[in-house]
C-alpha positions in Angstrom: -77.4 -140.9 188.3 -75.6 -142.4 185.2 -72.9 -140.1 184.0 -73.7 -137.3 186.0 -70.7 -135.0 186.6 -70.9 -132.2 189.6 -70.3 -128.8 188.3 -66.8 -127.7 189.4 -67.0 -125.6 191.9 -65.7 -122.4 189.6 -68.9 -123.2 187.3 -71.1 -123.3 190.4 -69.9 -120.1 191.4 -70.2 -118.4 188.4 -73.3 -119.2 187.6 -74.4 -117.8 191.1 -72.7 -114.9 189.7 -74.9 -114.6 186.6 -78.0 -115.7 189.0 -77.1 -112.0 190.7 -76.1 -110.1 187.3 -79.8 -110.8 185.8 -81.4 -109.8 189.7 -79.2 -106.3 189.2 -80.4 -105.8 185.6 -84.1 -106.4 186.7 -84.3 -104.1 189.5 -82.7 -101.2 186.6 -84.6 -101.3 184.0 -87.4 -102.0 185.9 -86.2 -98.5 188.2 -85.5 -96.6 184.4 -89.0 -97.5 183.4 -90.7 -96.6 186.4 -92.5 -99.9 186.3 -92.1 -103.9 185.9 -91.6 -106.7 188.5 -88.4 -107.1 189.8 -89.9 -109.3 192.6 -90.7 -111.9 190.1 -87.5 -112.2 188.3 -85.5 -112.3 191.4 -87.7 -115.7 192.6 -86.2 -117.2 188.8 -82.3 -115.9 188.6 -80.9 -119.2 189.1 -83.2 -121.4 186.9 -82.4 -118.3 183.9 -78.4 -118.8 184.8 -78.4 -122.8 184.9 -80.7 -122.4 181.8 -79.1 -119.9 179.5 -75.8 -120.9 180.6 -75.2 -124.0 181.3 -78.0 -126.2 180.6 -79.8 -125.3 177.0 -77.6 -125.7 173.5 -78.4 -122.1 171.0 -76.7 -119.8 168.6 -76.5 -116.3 170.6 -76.4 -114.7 167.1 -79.1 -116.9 165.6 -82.1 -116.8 168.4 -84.5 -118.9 166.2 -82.5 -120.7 164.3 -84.4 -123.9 164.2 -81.8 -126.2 165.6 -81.6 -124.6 169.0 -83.2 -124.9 172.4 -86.6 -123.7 172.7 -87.6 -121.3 176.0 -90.9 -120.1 176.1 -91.6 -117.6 179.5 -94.9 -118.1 180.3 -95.2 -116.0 183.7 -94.2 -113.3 181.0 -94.1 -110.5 183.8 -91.0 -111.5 184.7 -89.7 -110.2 181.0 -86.6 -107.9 182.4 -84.8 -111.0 183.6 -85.4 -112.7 180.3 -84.4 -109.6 178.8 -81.0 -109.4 180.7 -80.2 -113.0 180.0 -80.2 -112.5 176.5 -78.2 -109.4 177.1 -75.7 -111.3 178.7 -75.1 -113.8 176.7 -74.3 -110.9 174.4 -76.9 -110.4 171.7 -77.4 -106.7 172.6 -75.6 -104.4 174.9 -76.7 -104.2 178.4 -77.0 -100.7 178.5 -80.4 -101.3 176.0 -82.1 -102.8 178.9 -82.6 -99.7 180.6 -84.9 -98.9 177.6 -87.7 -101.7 179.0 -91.1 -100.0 178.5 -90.4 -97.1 176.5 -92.3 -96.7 173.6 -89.5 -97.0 171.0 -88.5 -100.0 172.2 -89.2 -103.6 171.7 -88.3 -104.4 175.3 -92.1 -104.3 176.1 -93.4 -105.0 179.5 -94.3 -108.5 178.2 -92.4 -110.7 175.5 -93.6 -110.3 172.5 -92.1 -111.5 168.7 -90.8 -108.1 167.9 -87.7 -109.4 169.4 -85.8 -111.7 167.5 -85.3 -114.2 170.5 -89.4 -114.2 171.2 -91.4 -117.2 169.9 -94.4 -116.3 171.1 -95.9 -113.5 173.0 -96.5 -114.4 176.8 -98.1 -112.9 179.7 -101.8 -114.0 179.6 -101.2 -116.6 181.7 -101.9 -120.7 181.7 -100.6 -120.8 177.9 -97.1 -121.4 177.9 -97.0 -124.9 178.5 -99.3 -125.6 175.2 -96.9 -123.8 173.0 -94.4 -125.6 174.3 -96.4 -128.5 173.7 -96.4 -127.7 170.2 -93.0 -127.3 169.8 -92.1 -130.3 171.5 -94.5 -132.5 169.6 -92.8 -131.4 166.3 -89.2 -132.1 167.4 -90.0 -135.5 168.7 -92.4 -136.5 166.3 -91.9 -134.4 162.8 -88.5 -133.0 163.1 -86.7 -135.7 165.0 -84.5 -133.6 166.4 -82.1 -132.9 169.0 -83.5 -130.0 170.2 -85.5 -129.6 173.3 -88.1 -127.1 174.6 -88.2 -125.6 178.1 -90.8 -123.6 179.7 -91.1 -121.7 182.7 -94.3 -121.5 184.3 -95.4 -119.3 187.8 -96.8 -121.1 190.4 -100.2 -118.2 190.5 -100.6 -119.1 187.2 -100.8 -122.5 187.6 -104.1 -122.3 189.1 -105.2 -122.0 185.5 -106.8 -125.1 183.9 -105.5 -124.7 180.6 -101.9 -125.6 182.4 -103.3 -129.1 183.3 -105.1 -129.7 179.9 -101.3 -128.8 178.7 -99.9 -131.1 180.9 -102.2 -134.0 180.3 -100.9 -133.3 176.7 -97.9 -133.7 177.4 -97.7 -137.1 179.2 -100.4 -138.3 176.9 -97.5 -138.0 174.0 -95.0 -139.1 176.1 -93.0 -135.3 175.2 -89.3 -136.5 176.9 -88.1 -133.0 175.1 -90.2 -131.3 177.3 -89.1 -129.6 180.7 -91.8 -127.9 182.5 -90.0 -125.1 185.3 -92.6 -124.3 188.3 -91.7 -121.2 190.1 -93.1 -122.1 193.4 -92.7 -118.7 194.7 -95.6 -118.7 197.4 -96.5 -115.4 196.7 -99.5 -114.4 193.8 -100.2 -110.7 192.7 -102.4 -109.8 195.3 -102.4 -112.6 198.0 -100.4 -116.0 198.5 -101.4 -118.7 196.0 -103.6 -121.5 196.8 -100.6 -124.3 197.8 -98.1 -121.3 198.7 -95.2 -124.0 199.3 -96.8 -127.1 199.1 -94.1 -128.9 197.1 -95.5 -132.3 197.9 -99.0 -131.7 196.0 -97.0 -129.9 193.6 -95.3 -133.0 192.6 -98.2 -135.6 193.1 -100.4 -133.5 190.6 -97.5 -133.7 188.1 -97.1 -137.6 188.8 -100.4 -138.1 187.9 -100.3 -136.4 184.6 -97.7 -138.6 183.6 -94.7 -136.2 184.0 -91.3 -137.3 185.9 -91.3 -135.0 189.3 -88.5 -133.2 190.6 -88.9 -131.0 193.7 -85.8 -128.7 194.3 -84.6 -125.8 196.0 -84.6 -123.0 193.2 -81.9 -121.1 194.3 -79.4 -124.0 194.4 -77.9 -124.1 191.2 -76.2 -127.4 191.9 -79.7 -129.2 192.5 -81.0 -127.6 189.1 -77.8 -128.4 187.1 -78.6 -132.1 188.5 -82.3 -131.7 187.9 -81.6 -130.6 183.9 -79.5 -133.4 183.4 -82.1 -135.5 184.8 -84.5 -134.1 182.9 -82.1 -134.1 179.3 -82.0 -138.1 180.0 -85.4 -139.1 181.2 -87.2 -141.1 178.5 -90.7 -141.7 177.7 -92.2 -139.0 179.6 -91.5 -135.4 180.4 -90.2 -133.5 183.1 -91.5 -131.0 185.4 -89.0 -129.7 187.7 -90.4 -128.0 190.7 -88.9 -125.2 192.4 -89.0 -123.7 195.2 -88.1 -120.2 195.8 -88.8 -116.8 197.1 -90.1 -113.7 195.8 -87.6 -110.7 195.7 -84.6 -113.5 196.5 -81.9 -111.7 198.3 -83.7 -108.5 198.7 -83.5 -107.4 202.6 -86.9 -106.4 203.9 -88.4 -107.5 200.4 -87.8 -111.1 199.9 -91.2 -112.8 200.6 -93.1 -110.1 201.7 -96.7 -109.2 200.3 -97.1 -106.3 198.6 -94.0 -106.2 196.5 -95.7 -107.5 193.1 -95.6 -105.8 190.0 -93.3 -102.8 191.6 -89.8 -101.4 191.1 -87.9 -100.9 194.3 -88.1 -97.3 194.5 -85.8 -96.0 196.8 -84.4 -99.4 198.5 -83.0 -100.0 195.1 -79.7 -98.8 196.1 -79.0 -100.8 198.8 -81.0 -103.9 197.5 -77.9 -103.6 194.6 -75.4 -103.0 197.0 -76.1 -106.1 199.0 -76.2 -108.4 195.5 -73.1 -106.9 194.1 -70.9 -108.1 197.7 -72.7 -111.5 196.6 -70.9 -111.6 193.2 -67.4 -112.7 193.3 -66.6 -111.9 190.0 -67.2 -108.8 188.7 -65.5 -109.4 185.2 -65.8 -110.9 182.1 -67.9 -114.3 182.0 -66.1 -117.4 181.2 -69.6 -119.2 180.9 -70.9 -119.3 177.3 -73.6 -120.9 175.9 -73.4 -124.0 173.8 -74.3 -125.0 170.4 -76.8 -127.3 169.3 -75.0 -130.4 168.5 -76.7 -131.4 164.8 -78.2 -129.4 162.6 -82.0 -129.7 161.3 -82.9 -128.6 158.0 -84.8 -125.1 157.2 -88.6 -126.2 155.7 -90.1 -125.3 153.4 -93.6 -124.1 153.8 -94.4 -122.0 151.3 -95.9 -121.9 147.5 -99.1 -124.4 149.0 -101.2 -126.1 145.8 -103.8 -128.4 145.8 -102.0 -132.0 144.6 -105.4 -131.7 142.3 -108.3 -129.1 141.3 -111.8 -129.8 142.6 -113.4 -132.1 141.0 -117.3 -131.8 141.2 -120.3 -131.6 139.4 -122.2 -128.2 138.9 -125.2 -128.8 141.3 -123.9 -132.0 143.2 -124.7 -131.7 147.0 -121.6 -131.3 149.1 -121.1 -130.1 152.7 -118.3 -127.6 153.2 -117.0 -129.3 156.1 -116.9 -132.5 153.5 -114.4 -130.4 151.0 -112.4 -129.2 154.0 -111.2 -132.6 155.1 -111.0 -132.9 151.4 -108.7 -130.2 150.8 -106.1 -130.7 154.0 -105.5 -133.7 152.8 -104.6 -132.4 149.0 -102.1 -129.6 150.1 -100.7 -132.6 152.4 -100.0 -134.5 149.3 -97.8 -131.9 148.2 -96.1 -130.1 151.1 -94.9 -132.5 154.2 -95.1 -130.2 156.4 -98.8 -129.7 156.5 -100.4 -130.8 159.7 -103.7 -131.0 161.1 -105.0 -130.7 165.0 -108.5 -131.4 165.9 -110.1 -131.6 169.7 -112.2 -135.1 168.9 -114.0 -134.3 166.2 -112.4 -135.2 163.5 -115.1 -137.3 162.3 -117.2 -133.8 162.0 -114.9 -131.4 160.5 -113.8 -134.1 158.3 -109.9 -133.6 159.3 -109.8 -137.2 159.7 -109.1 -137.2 155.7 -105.5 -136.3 156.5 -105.3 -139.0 159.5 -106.0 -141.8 156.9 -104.0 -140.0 154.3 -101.2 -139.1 156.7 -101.6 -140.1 160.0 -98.0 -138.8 161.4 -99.0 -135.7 160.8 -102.2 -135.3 162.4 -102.2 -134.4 166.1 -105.4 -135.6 168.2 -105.8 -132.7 170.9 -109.1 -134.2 173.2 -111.3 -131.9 174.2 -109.1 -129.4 175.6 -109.7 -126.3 172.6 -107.1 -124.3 175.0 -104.6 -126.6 174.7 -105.5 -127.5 171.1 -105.1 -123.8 170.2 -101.9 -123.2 171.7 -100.3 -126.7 170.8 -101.0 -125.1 167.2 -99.7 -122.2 167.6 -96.0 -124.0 168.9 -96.3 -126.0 166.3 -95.7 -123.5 163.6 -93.6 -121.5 165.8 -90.0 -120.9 164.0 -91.8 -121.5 160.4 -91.7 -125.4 161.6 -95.3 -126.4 159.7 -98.7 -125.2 158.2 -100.8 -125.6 161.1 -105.2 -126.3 160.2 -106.9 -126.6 163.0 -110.6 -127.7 163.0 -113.4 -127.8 165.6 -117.1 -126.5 165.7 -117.1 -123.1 165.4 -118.9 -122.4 168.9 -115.9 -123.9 170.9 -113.0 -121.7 169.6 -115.2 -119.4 171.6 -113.8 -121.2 174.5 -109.7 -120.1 173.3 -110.6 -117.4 172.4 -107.4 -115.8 174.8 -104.9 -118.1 173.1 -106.0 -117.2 169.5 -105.5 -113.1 170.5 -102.4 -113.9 172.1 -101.6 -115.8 168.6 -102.3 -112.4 166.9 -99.6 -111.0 169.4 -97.1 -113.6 168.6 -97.6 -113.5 164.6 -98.6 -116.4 164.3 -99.9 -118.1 160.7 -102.3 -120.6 162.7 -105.3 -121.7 160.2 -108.5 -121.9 162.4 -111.7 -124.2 160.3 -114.7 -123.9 162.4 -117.9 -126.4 161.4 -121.3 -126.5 162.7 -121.7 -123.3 162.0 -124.9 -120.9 162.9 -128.8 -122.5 163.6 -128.6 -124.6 160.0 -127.1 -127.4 162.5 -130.4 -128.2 163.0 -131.4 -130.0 166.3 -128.6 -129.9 168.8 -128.7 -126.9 169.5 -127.8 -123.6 170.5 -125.1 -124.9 172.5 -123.2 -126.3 169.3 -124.3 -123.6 167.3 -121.6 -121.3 166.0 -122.8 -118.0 166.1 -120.3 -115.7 167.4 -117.2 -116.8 165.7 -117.4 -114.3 162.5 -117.3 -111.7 164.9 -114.7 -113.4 167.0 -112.4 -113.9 164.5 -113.0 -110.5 162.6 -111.6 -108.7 165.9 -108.2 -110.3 165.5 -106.1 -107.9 164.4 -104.8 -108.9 160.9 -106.8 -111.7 160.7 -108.5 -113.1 157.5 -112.1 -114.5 157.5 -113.1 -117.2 154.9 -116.8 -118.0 154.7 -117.4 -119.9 151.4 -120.3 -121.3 150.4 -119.8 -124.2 147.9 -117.2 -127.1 148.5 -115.0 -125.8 145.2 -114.5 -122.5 146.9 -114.2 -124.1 149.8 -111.2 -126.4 148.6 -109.7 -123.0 147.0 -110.0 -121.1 151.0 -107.8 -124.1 152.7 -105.2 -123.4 149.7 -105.4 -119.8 150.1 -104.8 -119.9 153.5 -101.5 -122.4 153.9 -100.5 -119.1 151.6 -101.4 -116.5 154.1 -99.7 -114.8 156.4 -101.3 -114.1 160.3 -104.5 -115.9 161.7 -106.7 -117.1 159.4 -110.6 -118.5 160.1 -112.8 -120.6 157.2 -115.9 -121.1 159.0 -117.9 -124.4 157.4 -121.0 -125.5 157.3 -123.2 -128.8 158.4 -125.9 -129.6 155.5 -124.8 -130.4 152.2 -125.2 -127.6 149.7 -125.3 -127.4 146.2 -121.7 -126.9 143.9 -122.3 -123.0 142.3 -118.9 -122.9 140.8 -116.6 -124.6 137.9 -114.0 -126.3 139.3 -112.0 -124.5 137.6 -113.3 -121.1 139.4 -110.0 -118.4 139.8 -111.0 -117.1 143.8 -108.7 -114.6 145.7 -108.9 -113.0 149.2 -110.5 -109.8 149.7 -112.4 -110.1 146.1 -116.5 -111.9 146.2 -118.3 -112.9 143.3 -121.5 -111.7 141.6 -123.7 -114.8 141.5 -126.9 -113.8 139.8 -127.7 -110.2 138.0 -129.4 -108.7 135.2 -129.2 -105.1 134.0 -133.4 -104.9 135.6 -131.9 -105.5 138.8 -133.4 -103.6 141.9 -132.0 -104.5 145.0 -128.8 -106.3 146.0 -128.8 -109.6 148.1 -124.9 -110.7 149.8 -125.5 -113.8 152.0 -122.8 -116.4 152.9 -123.1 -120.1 152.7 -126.5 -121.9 153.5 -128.2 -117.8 153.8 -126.7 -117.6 149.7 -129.0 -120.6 148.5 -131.8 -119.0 150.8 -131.3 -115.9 149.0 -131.0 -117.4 145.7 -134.1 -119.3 146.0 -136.0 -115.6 147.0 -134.2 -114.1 144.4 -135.9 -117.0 142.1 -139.4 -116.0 143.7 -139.5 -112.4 143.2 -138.0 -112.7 139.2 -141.5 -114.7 138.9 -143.0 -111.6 140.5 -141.5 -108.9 138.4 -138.9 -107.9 140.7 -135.3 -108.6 139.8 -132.2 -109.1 142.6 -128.5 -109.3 142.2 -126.9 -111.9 144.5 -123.0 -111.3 146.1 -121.4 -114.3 147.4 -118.4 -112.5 149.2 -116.5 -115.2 150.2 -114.2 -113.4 152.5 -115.8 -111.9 155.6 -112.6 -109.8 156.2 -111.2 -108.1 154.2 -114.8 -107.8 152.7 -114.7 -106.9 148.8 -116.0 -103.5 149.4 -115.5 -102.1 145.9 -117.6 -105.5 144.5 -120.7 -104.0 147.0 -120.6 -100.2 146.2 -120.3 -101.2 142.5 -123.2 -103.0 142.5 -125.3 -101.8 145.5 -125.1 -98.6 143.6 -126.0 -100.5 140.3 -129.4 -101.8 142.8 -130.1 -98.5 143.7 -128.0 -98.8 147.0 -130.4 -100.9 148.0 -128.9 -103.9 150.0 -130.4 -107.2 152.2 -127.3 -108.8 154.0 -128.6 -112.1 155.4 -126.4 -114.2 157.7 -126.6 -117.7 160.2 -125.2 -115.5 162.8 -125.8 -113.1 165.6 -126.3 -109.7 164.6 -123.0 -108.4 166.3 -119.8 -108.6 164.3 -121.0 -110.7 161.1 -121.3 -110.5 157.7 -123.8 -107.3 158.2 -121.4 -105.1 159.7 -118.8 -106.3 157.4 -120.7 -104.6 154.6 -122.1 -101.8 157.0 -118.5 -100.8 157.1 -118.2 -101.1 153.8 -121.0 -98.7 153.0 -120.5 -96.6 155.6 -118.8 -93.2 154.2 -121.1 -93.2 151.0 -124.2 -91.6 150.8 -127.8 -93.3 149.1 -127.4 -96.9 151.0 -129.7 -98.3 152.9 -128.8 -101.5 154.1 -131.8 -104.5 155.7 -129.6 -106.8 157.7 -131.2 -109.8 158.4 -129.6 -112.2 161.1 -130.5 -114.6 164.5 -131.3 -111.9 167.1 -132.3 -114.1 170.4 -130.6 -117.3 171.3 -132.3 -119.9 169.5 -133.2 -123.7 170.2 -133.5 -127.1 169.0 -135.4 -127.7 165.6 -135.1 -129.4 161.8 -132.6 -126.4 159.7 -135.2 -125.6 157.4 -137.7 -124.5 160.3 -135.3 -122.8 162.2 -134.2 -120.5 159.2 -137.7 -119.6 158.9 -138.3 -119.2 163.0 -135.1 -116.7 163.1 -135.7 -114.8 159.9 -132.8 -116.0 157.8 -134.8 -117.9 155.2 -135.7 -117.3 151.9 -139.2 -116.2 153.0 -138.1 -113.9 155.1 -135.5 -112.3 152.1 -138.6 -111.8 150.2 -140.5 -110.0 153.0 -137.2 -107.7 153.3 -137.0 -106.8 149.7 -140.4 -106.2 149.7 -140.2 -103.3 152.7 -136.7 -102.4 151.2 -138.4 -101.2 147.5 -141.0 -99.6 149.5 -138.5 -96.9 151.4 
């Protein structure tokens, strides 16, 4: 290999050293918490020494500092020994990592971001490798930067197909700043994995998705310090080095054996330690220190978010929300360069395809792999590195739905746009419908959930979200629907608007997109009749404005019709359920699709599952007659 220089044989010693150091801190904290897999990390301790100590370029006292080395643990179980690395480098004392588990501590059984050397929570497993997509795609291809992203994935987890979605990914970009670690460690939680050590499959499955191959003995830190170089200088394609290696590595009677996963060593811990300690030759102060990234990359900036211009429509003119999405990304692009947009192939739908044509470095085509699309995103804004939109139908975040929790847990500010929203799609489908996303995304913890109805507000939810901090969702919609506001409309988060009253009025209407113009077309229908209805459009989902709807559902009588293009479960309805909940004198009609539904023209479908303005009058009708 060009340029390659052995490792003198002091270094290769030392970091067999270190390799030891990080198995004796994982079987103690793992012993002081009673819990944790010290099994796990022992089958890693040379790939964490070569890494941390030889082969990646950091600041110990700056963890995220955007320069550096990215290392993203996917197998996250094996935390303690990422723990102890750190510790060992010396960003905290070693004596802290006997605090893993407890509840005052950050150490937590799995990485999470409350540690400032965590990107990204880890531990559901398969997603590790689309972060580190993510974050390799933007140093390649935005940043241009030195740094390089590494990723460590377990060999059980590799049976998930989100890995090879993220792998196809990564070849498909041709990510040379990638390196992809498999622990081949035979061994899975509860039985040996599929291949167990198959190392040949192993690397003809890599091969084929366009990753450079390299099978080597895990344990040998020579072969890995030879593999990482290989890896550092490989262009056009990543790497995926391939290890193979043991579970419970140099622990006698342990090492390989079933039935040690997810357990501290109980009483063999003693002599387990004693037998790794006469493997370290010395005991002392480490000479080894990690190196410093080479250039620096600037800090950017991605914050204060406008709109290059306001809206500019017509009171009444027929736009599709989707329409003023694409619309709007490509504004804030205008403005802010570090605004990107992912989409899983249908850009043409969602309409991100406006910032391809407007900006086509900075819009990231992720196939139809939502998994990987999801995660990719949130890598991509990991370390504050870009404003991430990312747009598909509605119904298919379903399908990531595990990577957009695990966002939660890893704070990121990810900004999820769902179209084809509800049965107003019309005639493909319930399959494309979106009708679980509302509730999907309401459940994230700290999330924020946009539903507006015209494209002004619309344009005025993508701005609002750039801004926001944690996940966001702005669910769009298909048809084209009228313009209700000025363009010059003030919106805010958490605060709805009052679209139609009159001091007669006897019952209050809050519907969302296509269900608002249902409702303000019954609300038109029973004024002819004598009966008079206030209309809330709330335009967030969560937080709902729930002062706006006791205000006014008091002023009705605390009478209230909720009508939504969604399942019952976890919509708009219980949004404002929730809302009412803890006063007395409500009583809330909630109308919404109850049964999966089927093909059909919009129009007839509304009617068929009881959303339409037909089926608002009927409702108000029953509700004055309580």
């Amino acid at each position: 290999m060009v340029n390659y220089h052995k490792p003198e044989n002091k270094t290769v010693q030392e970091l067999k050293d270190i390799a030891h150091r990080l198995r004796i801190h994982s079987i103690n904290s793992t012993q002081a918490s009673k819990s944790g897999h010290p099994t796990s990390c022992s089958s890693i301790a040379e790939i964490m020494s070569v890494l941390f100590f030889q082969t990646m370029k950091y600041k110990v006292d700056k963890p995220r500092d955007q320069s550096s080395d990215r290392f993203i643990l996917s197998k996250g179980h094996a935390a303690p020994i990422l723990y102890a690395a750190w510790a060992e480098v010396g960003l905290f004392p070693v004596s802290e990592l006997n605090n893993l588990r407890k509840i005052d501590s950050d150490l937590e059984g799995h990485p999470t971001p409350r540690l400032n050397f965590i990107d990204v929570g880890t531990g559901s497993l398969g997603q590790g490798v689309a972060v580190a997509n993510g974050m390799a795609y933007i140093g390649k291809y935005l940043d241009n930067a030195d740094y390089r992203t590494y990723v460590l994935v377990g060999d059980g987890e590799s049976a998930e197909g989100s890995v090879w979605e993220s792998l196809n990914f990564a070849g498909h970009y041709k990510l040379d700043n990638l390196c992809v670690i498999f622990d081949v460690n035979r061994l899975g939680q509860s039985e040996p994995t599929s291949l167990q050590h198959d190392m040949e499959t192993y690397r003809k499955r890599c091969e084929a998705f366009g990753l450079n191959a390299i099978v080597v003995d895990g344990h040998d830190v020579e072969e890995l310090c030879k593999a990482f170089y290989e890896a550092a200088n490989t262009k056009g394609r990543p790497t995926a080095i391939i290890a193979k290696t043991y579970k419970g590595k140099y622990f006698p009677n342990i090492e390989d054996l079933e039935n040690w996963h997810g357990k501290p060593l109980g009483d063999r811990a003693e002599d387990v330690i004693k037998t790794l300690q006469n493997l370290i030759h010395n005991h002392g102060t480490l000479t080894l220190k990690p190196q410093a990234p080479v250039k620096e990359i600037p800090i950017a900036n991605i914050s204060n978010v406008k709109l290059a211009t306001p809206p500019e429509y017509k009171l009444g003119e027929s736009v599709a929300t989707r329409l003023a999405y694409g619309t709007a990304l490509a504004k804030i692009a205008i403005n802010n360069p570090r605004v990107i947009g992912l989409d899983g192939d249908t850009k043409n739908s969602t309409f991100s395809e406006k910032l391809k044509k407007a900006f086509p470095e900075r819009y990231i085509e992720c196939f139809i792999a939502e998994q990987n699309l999801v995660g990719t995103a949130i890598g991509a804004a990991c370390r504050d590195r870009t404003i991430a939109f990312v747009s598909t139908f509605a119904t298919f975040f379903t399908r990531a739905f595990d990577q957009i929790r695990m966002g939660a847990i890893s704070q990121t500010n990810v900004n999820f746009v769902g179209s084809h929203c509800g049965v107003s799609i019309g005639e493909d489908g319930p399959s494309q419908m979106g009708l679980e996303d509302l509730a999907l995304f309401r459940s994230i913890p700290g999330s924020t959930v946009f539903y507006p109805t015209d494209a002004v507000s619309t344009e005025r939810a993508v701005e609002l979200a750039a801004n926001t901090k944690g996940v966001c969702f702005i669910r769009t919609s298909r048809p084209n629907t009228a313009v209700l506001y000025q363009n010059d409309e003030k919106f805010h988060i958490g605060k709805g608007k009052v679209v139609k009253q009159s001091s007669k009025d006897q019952v209050l209407i809050i519907g969302a997109g296509v269900t608002l113009y249902e409702a303000i077309k019954a609300a038109n229908e029973l004024q002819q009749n004598g009966v008079h209805a206030r209309i809330i459009d709330p335009f967030t989902i969560k937080p709902i404005d729930a002062e706006l709807i006791l205000q006014n559902g008091q002023a009705c009588g605390g009478r209230i019709v909720v009508v939504e293009d969604h399942y019952k479960e976890g919509g708009l309805g219980e949004a404002v359920m929730s809302a009412v909940a803890g006063h007395r004198n409500f009583v809330v009609k909630h109308l919404a699709v109850t049964e999966v539904p089927r093909s059909g023209p919009p129009a007839v479908l509304l009617e068929k599952y009881g959303i339409s303005a037909n089926k608002i009058i009927n409702a108000v009708g029953e509700i004055l007659s309580l």
